[in-house]
N, C-alpha and C positions, 0 to 999 in steps of 0.2 A: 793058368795062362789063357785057358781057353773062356774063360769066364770073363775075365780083363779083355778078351780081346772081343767079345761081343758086346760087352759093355762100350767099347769105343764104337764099335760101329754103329748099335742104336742110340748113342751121342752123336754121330754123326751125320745118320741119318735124321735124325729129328735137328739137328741144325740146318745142314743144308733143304728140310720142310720149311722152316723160320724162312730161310733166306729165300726159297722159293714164293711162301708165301709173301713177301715186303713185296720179293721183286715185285709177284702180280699185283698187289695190290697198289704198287707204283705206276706200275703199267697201264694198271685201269686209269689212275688219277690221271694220269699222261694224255689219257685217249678221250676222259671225262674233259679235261681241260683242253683238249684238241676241238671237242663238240662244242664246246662251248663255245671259244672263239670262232670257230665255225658258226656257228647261231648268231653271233655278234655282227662277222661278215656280211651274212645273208640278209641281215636286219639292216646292213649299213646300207647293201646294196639297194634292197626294197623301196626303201626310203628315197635313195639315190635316182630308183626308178621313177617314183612317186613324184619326184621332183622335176625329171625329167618328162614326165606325162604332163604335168604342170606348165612348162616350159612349153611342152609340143602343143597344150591347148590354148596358152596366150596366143603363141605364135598362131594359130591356125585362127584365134580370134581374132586375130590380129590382119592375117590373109584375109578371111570374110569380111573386117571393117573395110579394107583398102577396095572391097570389091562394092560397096556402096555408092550411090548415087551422089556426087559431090554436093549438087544443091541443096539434096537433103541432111548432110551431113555440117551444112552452114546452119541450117537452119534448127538444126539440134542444138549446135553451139551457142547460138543467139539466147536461145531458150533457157540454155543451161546459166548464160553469163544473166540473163535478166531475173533468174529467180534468185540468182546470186546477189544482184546488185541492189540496193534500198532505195525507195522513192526518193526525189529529190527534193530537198525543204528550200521553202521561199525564207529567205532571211529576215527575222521580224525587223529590222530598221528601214526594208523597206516597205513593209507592211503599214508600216506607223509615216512613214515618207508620203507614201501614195493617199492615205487618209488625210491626216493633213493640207495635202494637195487639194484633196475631195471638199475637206471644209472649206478652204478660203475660196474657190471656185464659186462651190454653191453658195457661200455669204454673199459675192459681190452680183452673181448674176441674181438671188434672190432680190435682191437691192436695187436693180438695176431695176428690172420689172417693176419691182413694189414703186418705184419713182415713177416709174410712166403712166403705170396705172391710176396711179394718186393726182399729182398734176397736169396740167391740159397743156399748158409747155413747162418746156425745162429750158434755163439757160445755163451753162457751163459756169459764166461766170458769177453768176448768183452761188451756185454751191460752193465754190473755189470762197468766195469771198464769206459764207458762211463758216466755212469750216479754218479761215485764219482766224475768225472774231468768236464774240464770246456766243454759244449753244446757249447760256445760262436762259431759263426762263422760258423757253421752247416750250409749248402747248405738248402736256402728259400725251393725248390722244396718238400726237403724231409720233412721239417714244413710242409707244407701248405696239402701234401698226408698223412701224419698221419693225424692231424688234421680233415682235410675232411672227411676220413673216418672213425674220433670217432663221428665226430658229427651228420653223418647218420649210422650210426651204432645205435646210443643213439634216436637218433631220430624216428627211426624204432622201435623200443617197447615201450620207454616214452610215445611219443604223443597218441598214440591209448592207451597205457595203462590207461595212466592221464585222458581222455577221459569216457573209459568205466566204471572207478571204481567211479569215481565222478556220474554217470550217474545210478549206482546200489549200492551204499553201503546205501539207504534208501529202499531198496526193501526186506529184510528181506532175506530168503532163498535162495531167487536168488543173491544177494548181496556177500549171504555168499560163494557161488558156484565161482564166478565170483573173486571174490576176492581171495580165495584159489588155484585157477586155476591159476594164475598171479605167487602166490607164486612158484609151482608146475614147471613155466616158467623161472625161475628165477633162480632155483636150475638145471635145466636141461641144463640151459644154460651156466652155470656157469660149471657145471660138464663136457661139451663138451669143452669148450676152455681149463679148464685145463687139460684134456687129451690131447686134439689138442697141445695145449705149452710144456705138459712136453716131451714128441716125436719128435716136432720141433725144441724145446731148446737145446734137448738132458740134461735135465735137471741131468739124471744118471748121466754122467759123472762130471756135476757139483759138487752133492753131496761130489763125490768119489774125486775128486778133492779140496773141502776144510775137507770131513769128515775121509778120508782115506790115513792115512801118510804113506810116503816112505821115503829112504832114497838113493835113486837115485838120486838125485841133488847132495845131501851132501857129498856122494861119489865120485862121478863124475866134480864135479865145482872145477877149477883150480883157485885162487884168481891170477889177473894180477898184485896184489902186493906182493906176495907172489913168484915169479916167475922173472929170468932176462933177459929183452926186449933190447938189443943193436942196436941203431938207426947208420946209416954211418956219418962221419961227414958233410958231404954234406948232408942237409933235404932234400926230394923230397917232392915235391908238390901231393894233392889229390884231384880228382874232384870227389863226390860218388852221380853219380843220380839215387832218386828211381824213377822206374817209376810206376804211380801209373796202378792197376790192372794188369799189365804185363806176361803176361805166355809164355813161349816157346809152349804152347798148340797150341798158335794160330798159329804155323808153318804149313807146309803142312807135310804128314806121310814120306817123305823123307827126311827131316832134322829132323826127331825126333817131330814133329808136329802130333798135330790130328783132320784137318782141311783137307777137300780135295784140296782148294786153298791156299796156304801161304799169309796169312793176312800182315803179317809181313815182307818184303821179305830185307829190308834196316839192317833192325835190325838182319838178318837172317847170311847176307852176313857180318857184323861187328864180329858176332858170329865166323864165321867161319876164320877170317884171324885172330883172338885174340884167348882168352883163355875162355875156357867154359869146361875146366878139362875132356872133353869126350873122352882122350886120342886119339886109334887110330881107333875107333867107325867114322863108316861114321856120325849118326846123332850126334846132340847136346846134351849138357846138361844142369843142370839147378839146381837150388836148392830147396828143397821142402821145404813148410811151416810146422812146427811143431805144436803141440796146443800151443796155448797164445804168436802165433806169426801170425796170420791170420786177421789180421786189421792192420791198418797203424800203430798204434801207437807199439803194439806190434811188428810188423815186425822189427821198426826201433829201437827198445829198444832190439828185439835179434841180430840183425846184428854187432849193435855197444858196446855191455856187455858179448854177449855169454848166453844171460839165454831169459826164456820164463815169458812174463810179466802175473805175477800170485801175486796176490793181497789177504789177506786175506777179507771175508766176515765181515761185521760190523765194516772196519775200514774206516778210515776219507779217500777223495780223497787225491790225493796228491798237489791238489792247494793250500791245507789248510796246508802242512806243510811247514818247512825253507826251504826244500830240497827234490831231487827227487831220492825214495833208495840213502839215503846220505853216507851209508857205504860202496857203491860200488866205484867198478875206471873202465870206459868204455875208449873205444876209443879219443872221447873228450878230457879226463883229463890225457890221456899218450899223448896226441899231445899237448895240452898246455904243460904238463911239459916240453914237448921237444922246444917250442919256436916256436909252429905254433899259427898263425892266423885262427881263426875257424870262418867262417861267411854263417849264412842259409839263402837259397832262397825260398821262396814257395810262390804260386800265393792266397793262403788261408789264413786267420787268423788263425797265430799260436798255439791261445790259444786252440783251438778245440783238444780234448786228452790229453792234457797237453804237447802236443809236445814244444811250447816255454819254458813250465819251465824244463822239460826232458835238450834241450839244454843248457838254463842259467844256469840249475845245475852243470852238465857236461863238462867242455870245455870254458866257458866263452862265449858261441857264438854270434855274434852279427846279430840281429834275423831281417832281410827283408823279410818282408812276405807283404801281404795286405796290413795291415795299414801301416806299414813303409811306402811302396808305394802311401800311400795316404798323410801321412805328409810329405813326402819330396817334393810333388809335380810331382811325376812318373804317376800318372793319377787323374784325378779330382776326386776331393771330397766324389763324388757322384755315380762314379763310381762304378757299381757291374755288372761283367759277371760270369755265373757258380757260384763257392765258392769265387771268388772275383776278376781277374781277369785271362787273358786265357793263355795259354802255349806259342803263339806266342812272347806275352809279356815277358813273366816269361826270355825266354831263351833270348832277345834282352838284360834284365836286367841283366842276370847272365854272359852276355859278359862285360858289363860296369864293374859289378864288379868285374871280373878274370884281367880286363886291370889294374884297380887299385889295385889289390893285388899283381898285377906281378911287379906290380913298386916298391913297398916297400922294404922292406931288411928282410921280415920274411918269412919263408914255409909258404902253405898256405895250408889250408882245406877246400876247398867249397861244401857245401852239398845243392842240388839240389833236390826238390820234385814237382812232376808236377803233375795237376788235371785235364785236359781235360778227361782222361782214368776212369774216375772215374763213377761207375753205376749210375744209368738206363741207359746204351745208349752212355755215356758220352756225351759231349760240342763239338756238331760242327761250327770249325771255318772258317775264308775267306780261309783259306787254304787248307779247307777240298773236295773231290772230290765224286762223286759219283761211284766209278770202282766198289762197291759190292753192288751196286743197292738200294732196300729197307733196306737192312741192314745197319742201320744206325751205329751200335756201332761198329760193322767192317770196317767200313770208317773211323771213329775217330782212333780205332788202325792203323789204315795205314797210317795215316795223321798223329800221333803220332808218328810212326815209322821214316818219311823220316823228321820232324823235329828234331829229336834227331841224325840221321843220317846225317843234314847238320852240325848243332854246332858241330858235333864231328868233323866234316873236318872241321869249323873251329877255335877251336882249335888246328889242327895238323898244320893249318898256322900260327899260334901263334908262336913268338922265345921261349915264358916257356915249350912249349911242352916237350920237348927237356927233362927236369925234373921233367916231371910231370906223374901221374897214372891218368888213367881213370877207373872206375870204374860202369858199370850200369846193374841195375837190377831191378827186379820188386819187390813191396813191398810187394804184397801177392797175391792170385789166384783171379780171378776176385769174386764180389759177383752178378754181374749182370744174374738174374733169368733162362733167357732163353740162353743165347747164347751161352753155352757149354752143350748145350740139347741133343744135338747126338753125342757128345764125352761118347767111351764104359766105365762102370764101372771100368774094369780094366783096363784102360791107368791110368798112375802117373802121376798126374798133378803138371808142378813145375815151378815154376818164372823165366824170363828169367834174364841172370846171362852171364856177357861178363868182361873181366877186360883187360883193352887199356894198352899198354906199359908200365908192371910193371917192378920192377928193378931185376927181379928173373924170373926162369922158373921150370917148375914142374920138382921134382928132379925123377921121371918113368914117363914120357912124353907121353909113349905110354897106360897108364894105367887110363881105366875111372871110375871117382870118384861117389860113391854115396854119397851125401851130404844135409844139409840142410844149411838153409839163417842162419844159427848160427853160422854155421863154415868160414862167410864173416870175425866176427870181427877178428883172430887171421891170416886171410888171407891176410886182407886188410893191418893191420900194418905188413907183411913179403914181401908183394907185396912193400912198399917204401924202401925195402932194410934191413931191421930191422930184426934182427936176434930173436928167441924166446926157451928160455929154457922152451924143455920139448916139445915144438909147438903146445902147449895147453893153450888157455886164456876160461876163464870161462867153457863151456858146448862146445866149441867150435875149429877144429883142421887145423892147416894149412894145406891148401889143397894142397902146393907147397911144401911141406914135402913128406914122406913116411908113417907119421904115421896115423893109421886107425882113421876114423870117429866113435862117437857114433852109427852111424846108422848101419857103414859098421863091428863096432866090437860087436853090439847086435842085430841089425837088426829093422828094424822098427818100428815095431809091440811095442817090448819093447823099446823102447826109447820112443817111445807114452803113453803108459805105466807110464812107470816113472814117464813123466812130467805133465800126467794126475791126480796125485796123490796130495795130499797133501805134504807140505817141511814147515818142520821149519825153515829152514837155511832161504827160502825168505820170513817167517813172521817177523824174526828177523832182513832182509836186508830191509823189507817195512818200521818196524817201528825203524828204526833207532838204533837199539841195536847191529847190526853184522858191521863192520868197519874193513875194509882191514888192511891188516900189513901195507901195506907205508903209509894208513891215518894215524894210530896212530903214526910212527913215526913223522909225518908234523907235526900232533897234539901237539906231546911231545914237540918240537921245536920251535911250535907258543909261546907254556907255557912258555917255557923258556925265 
């Protein structure tokens, strides 16, 4: 029993051991896991703390910012938004806008200049009427010197312009500088040439000229169909040479010249044994150019109509219509009716001004100019001196064709224009000499002179002499820049003006005429013996007559005046609505 019974108690003490031991080892876990979450806590809070230390040092960064100096606190901001922000780009369409701009600026003022510098005047409507009619045929020289100088004209702002703005329109501010600077060039530049042009153009008178009507033409223009022209029954023949820039200027101060040396001295002495209307005046005379007779084309369009070629603005050239002023009757179309043969010579393509269609219109002419001379086989193909061949030539050709006009059985009209005389300088040929040294376009007139001066003797050994007029003058005042530089303001400068063996003589012989190249056309048809009612054809009076000149019955001034003005009459002769009295009758006839 006793044995059982301690058997149970060290069972029972080694149980409740167990039990003690779980307990404690429970109790530990309890207290491990107490720690632990404890450590967790103190970790949360730390952190908590840490966070809160973070908070208290914004904040207090926060107190220290607010205690800064405002001004300077803008000025950080500024700083901060500009390193933020990217430069500002120039937008290439206006990059390319402004350049653009820059070319056609510096094309027209390069142009502008290069015109004034080139010729000695400018008329407005000389260019206007150029640029309706045909360029064809225009002297290379004078292409290739525009030209030249638009494309360094253009080329002296573009290239640097192009240059800099591509090089700064990513720079922001300075981009913007640079690039409105350009602008600033543009306008400036622009604003000097057309001051420069409207002074050089004389653009006033333009205006006043299509904006300001007169009725000075319309008054004063004598229709030659309207009027009765009685030819002799025997036709005389007409030889009419322009010469081209020709002036009695170039004489020396004792024959009416204003040159200390006489340039001219062939042409001087032809003057003097013929007719130059200077009555009993020891110097010469001469004819002056009028407005909108101061270029070839005009010259020979008032010599041969009586009017001054005045064109309204915004209408078509005249290549583009049927006819040239088709309601007019020039000299041309009263020598055809009369049963002449009308044939031109010029060493130029005709088309240049519309001078060949001026003749086809007029007269029936049949047109030897350059190309003629190259399709018939007159010079090879290829052929080009000057404007297209030289005077030497021109006048061997206009012997061939006086021989075979004098054969036929019809009067004849031979119109003669020569181009060595012609600016800068004119075309020096084999024949040309040096007697005025460097002066080179004063050797060309002189070499001009004594070839015009040969053909005319011979002619006089010709047997048609005998029936024939000669006729020669100059087509308009020179336009070359320098060489009437020291000729005074007030000398009159006038075209030289000679008329050979006409079949009349000045009816006050001793009385010197003042005149202009308008008053050729009603002189020229009374010089072949042709009688004229009235002795007035268009604007223009026979000088072999008694009756006064436009000029000599109003005086200069106003007859410039006049023609300076605007005229219906010749918007309605341009565009084909004014029609001579003998056209309408032809007209009624043809209907018939």
């Amino acid at each position: 029993m006793s044995s059982n019974t301690n058997s149970n108690q060290e069972r029972d003490t080694f149980t409740d051991s167990v039990v003690s031991n779980e307990t404690t080892t429970d109790n530990d876990a309890a207290v491990n896991d107490a720690v632990t979450n404890d450590s967790v806590v103190n970790d949360t809070v730390t952190n908590d703390t840490i966070v809160n230390d973070a908070v208290n040092n914004d904040a207090a960064a926060n107190d220290t910012s607010d205690s800064v100096n405002p001004a300077d606190a803008e000025t950080s901001k500024k700083k901060k938004k500009k390193k933020r922000e990217k430069p500002q780009v120039i937008p290439m369409w206006k990059i390319i806008l402004l350049l653009v701009s820059m070319l056609v600026v510096s094309l027209l003022t390069s142009l502008i200049f290069w015109a004034l510098s080139t010729w000695d005047e400018i008329n407005m409507d000389e260019v206007l009427w150029h640029l309706k009619t045909s360029l064809k045929g225009t002297q290379q020289e004078i292409i290739d010197g525009a030209v030249k100088v638009a494309v360094l004209g253009m080329a002296a702002i573009f290239i640097p312009a192009l240059i800099i703005l591509l090089k700064t329109r990513k720079r922001g501010k300075t981009g913007r500088i640079v690039y409105h600077s350009f602008q600033c060039l543009t306008v400036i530049v622009l604003i000097v040439g057309l001051v420069v042009g409207y002074h050089g153009f004389n653009i006033n008178n333009l205006i006043k000229s299509h904006f300001v009507y007169s009725s000075f033409i319309e008054q004063e223009y004598v229709d030659p169909g309207s009027v009765k022209i009685t030819f002799p029954e025997k036709k005389r023949n007409l030889i009419f040479i322009y010469m081209e820039s020709m002036e009695l200027t170039f004489m020396d101060e004792i024959n009416g010249g204003a040159f200390d040396e006489n340039v001219i001295p062939e042409l001087t002495t032809l003057a003097r044994e013929n007719e130059s209307f200077s009555g009993n005046k020891d110097i010469l005379n001469g004819g002056i150019s009028l407005p909108c007779t101061v270029w070839t084309m005009g010259a020979v369009f008032g010599s041969t109509c009586g009017l001054p070629l005045k064109t309204p603005l915004g209408q078509n050239g005249m290549s583009a219509k049927d006819d040239f002023f088709p309601g007019i009757i020039n000299m041309g179309d009263i020598l055809e009716k009369e049963g002449y043969r009308n044939v031109l010579v010029m060493g130029s393509d005709a088309e240049f001004g519309g001078c060949k269609h001026y003749f086809e219109s007029h007269g029936n002419f049949e047109i030897h100019d350059y190309v003629y001379a190259k399709d018939t086989g007159l010079i090879p193909p290829n052929y080009l001196v000057w404007w297209g061949y030289e005077d030497e030539k021109l006048f061997e050709f206009a012997k061939g064709d006086l021989t075979e006009l004098a054969a036929g059985d019809q009067p004849f009209q031979l119109v003669i224009q020569t181009m060595d005389t012609h600016f800068e300088d004119g075309h020096t040929c084999r024949l040309c000499d040096d007697k005025f040294g460097d002066n080179v376009y004063a050797n060309v007139m002189n070499c001009s002179s004594r070839m015009v001066s040969s053909f005319v003797k011979w002619i006089q050994d010709q047997d048609f002499y005998e029936n024939t007029t000669i006729i020669i003058t100059g087509d308009h005042p020179t336009m070359d820049k320098d060489f009437c530089e020291n000729v005074p303001d007030d000398y009159q400068r006038k075209v030289f003006t000679c008329i050979i063996n006409p079949a009349v003589t000045p009816a006050n012989p001793d009385a010197a005429r003042t005149y202009s190249t308008i008053d050729l056309f009603p002189t020229t048809i009374a010089s072949l013996g042709a009688t004229i009612e009235g002795e007035r054809l268009g604007l223009g009076t026979n000088l072999f007559s008694k009756k006064e000149t436009l000029i000599e019955e109003y005086g200069q001034k106003n007859v410039e005046k006049g023609i300076n003005r605007g005229s219906k009459l010749m918007e309605r002769m341009f565009n084909g609505i004014y029609s001579s009295p003998s056209k309408k009758v032809n007209n009624s006839n043809d209907d018939k």
